[in-house]
C-alpha positions in Angstrom: -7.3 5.0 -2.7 -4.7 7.6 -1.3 -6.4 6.7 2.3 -5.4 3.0 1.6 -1.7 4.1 0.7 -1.1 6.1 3.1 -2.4 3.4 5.9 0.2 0.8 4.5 2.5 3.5 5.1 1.4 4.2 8.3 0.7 0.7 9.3 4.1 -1.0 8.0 6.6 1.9 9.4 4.6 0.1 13.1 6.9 -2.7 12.8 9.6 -2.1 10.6 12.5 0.0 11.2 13.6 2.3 8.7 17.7 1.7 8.8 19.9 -1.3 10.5 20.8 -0.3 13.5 22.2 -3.4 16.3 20.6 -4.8 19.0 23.2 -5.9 21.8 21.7 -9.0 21.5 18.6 -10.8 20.2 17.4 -14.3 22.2 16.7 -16.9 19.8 14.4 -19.7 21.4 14.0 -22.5 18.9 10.9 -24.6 20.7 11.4 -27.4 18.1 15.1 -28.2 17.9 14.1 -30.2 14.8 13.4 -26.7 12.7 16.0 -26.4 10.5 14.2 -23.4 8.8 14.2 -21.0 12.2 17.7 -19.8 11.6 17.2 -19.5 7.8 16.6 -16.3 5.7 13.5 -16.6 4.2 11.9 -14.5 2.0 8.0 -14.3 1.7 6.4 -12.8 -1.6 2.5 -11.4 -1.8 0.6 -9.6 -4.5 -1.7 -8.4 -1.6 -1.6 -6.6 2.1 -5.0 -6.8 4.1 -5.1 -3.4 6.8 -6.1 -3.7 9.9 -10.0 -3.5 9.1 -9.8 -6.4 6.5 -9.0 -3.5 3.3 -7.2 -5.0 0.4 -4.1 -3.1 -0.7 -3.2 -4.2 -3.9 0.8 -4.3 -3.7 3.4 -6.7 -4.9 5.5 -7.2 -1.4 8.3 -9.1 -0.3 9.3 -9.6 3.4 12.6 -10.7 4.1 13.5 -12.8 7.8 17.1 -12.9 8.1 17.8 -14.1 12.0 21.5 -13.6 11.3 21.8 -10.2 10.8 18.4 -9.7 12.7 16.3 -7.6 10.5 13.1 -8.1 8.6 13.0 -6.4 5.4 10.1 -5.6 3.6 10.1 -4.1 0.2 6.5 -3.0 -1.7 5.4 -1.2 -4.6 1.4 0.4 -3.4 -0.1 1.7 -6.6 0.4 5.0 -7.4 3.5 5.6 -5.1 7.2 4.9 -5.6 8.8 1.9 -3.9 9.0 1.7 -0.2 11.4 -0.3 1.8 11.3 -0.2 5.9 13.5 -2.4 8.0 12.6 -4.0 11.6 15.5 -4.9 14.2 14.9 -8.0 15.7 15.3 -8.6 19.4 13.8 -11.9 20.1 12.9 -15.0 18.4 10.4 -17.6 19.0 10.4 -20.2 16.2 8.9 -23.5 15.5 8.6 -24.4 11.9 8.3 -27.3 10.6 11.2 -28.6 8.2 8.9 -27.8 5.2 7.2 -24.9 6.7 4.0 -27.0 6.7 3.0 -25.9 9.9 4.4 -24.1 13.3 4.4 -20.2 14.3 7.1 -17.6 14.3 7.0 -14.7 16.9 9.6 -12.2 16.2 9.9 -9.6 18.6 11.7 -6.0 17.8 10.8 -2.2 17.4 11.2 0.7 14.7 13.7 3.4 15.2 11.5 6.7 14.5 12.9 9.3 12.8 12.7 11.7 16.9 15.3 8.2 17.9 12.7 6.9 19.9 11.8 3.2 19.9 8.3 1.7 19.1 8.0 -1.8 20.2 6.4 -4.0 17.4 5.6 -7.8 17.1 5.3 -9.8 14.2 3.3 -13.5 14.5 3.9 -15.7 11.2 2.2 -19.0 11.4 2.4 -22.2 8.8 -0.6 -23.9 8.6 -0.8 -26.8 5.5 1.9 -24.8 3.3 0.4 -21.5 3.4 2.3 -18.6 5.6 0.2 -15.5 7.4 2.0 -12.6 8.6 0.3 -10.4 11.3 1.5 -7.4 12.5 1.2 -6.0 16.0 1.6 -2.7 17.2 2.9 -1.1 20.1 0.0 -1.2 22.0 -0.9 -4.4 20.8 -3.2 -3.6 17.7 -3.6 -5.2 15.2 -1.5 -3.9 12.3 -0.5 -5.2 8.3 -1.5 -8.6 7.9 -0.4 -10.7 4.8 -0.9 -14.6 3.2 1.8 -16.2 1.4 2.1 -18.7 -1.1 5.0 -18.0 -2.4 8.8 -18.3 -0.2 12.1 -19.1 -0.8 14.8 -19.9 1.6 17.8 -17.1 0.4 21.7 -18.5 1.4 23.4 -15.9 3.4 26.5 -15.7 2.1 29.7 -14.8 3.9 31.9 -12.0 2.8 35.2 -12.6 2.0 
């Protein structure tokens, strides 16, 4: 079980970024300029993570896509182990949801900020397909990483500070 922990570890520090940190600037190319839903925070909510070889990881997990601030959050609690929370700076966006996220692909493009200060280019594919949301992870060198289904999301308001 410890195997499986520690490869969520392993596998979600790949694509998510571990503090906020900002990009210059991140490219936003909304291929359906009908999607109201590509520049709204959404957040995604799983009771399950599949690894890269198809291993169930039993792990309530939410992923967080805010476009405005460009970061993707995810927040999980792997059995045994204490919370963990890693961060992804987004660099580039491909989007084109549908209005209900019924169907239509996301490809967010950014990288992970190790601890050296190196960069580790990730990708993250999301893709709608009759009201149910997969997330795959890609890797630097294009492996496949964390992959996830969702069932569950909610659009979150961004609210502006005063």
């Amino acid at each position: 079980m410890k195997t499986y922990i520690n490869r969520f570890i392993v596998l979600s520090s790949f694509f998510l970024l571990v503090g906020g940190f900002a990009a210059d600037e991140t490219s936003v190319n909304k291929n359906d300029p009908e999607s109201e839903l590509c520049g709204k925070t959404i957040k995604y909510t799983t009771n399950k993570l599949l690894g890269p070889n198809g291993e169930e990881i039993t792990a309530p997990t939410e992923i967080t896509i805010n476009p405005s601030t460009k970061v993707i959050t995810l927040e999980s609690a792997p059995p045994d182990q204490e919370k963990v929370l890693f961060e992804t700076k987004i660099e580039s966006i491909e989007c084109s949801f549908s209005k209900k996220l019924v169907s239509g692909k996301a490809y967010y493009k950014g990288y992970i900020l190790q601890q050296d200060g190196n960069k580790s280019p990730a990708e993250i594919v999301l893709e709608a397909k009759d009201g149910t949301v997969s997330l795959t992870s890609y890797d630097e060198e294009k492996r496949i990483g964390m992959r996830a289904i969702f069932n569950k999301w909610e659009i979150i308001e961004n609210k502006e500070k005063p």
